[in-house]
C-alpha positions as CSV (number, residue, x, y, z in Angstrom):
1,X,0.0,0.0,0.0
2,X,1.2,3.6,-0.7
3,X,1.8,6.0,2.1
4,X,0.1,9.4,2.2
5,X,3.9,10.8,0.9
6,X,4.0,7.9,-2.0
7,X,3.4,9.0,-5.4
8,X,3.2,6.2,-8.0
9,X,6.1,6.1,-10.6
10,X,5.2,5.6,-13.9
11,X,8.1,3.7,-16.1
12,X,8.8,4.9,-19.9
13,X,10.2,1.3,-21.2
14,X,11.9,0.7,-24.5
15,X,10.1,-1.4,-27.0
16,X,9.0,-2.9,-30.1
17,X,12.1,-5.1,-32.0
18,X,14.1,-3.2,-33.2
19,X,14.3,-1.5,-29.5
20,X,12.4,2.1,-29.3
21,X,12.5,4.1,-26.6
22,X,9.2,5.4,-24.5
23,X,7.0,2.3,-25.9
24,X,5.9,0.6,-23.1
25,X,4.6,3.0,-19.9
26,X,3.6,1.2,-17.0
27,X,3.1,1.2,-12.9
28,X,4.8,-2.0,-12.1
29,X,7.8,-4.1,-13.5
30,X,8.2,-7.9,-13.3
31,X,10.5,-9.4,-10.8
32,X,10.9,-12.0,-13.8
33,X,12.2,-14.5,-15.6
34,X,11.3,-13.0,-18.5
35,X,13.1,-12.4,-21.5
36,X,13.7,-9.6,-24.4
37,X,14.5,-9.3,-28.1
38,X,16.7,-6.6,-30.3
39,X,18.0,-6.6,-33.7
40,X,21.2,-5.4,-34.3
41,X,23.2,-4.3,-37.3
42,X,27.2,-5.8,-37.0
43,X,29.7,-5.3,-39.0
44,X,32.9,-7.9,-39.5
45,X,36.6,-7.2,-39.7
46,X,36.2,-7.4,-43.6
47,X,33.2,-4.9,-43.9
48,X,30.5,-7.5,-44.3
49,X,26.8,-6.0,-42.4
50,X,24.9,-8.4,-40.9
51,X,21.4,-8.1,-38.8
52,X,21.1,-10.3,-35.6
53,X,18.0,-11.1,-33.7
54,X,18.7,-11.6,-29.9
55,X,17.0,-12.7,-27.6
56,X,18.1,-12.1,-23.7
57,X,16.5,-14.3,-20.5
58,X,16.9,-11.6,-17.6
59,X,15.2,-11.5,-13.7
60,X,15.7,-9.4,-11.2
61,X,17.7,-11.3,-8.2
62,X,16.5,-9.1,-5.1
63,X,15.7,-9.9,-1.8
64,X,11.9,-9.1,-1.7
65,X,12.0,-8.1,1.6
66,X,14.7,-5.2,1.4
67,X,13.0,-1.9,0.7
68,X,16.2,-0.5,-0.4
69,X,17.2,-3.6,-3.1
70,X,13.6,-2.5,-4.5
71,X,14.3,0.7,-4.6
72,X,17.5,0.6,-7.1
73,X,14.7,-1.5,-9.9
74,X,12.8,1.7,-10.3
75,X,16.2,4.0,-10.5
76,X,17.2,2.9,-13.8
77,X,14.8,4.9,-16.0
78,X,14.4,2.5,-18.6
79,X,16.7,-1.0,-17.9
80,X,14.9,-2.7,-21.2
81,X,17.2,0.4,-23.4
82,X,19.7,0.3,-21.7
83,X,20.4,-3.6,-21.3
84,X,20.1,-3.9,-25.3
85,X,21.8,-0.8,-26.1
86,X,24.7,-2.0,-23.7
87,X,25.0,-5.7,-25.0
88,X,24.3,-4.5,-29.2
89,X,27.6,-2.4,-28.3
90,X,29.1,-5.7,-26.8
91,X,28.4,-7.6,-29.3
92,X,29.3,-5.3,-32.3
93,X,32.3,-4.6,-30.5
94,X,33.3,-8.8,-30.5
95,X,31.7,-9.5,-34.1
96,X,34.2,-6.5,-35.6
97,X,37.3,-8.5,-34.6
98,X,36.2,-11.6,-36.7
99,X,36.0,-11.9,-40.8
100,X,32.5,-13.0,-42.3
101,X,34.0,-16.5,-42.6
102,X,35.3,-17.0,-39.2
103,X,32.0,-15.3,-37.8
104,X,29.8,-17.4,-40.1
105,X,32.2,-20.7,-39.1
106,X,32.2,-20.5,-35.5
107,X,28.4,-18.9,-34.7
């Protein structure tokens, strides 16, 4: 229940695949598992451009009873962006070091 002092906070998630910000706006977020898709655009070593679908299993591993573990979930502003923004950049980052036939080979 809310205190008088509480104010509800509403979320601005990213969506949609490819990800796009302010999508989704809701009240509560899922503890989880639950899981989320991006497509990304990589390119190789050799200047090849591929597009990736991904899909990412994620939960949230908090102690249920900690007021202040629940409090850091709702001080990211939008953990859905910034999870596939921070892994696409990951990703590209690894896939750049590999030609198209070593990429293709070992994937």
């Amino acid at each position: 229940m809310l205190q008088p002092d509480e104010n509800f906070t509403v979320m601005n998630l990213s969506g949609s695949t490819p990800k796009v910000e302010n999508v989704i706006k809701t009240l509560y977020v899922i503890l989880g598992p639950d899981y989320m898709t991006d497509i990304i655009t990589v390119e190789t070593s050799d200047h090849a451009s591929l597009s990736l679908k991904l899909s990412y299993n994620w939960v949230f591993d908090v102690d249920k009873n900690s007021q202040e573990q629940g409090n850091k979930i709702f001080s990211i502003r939008d953990f859905i962006g910034d999870t596939c923004k921070t892994m696409g950049s990951r990703i590209r980052a690894a896939v750049s070091y590999h030609t198209f036939e070593s990429f293709h080979q070992d994937s």
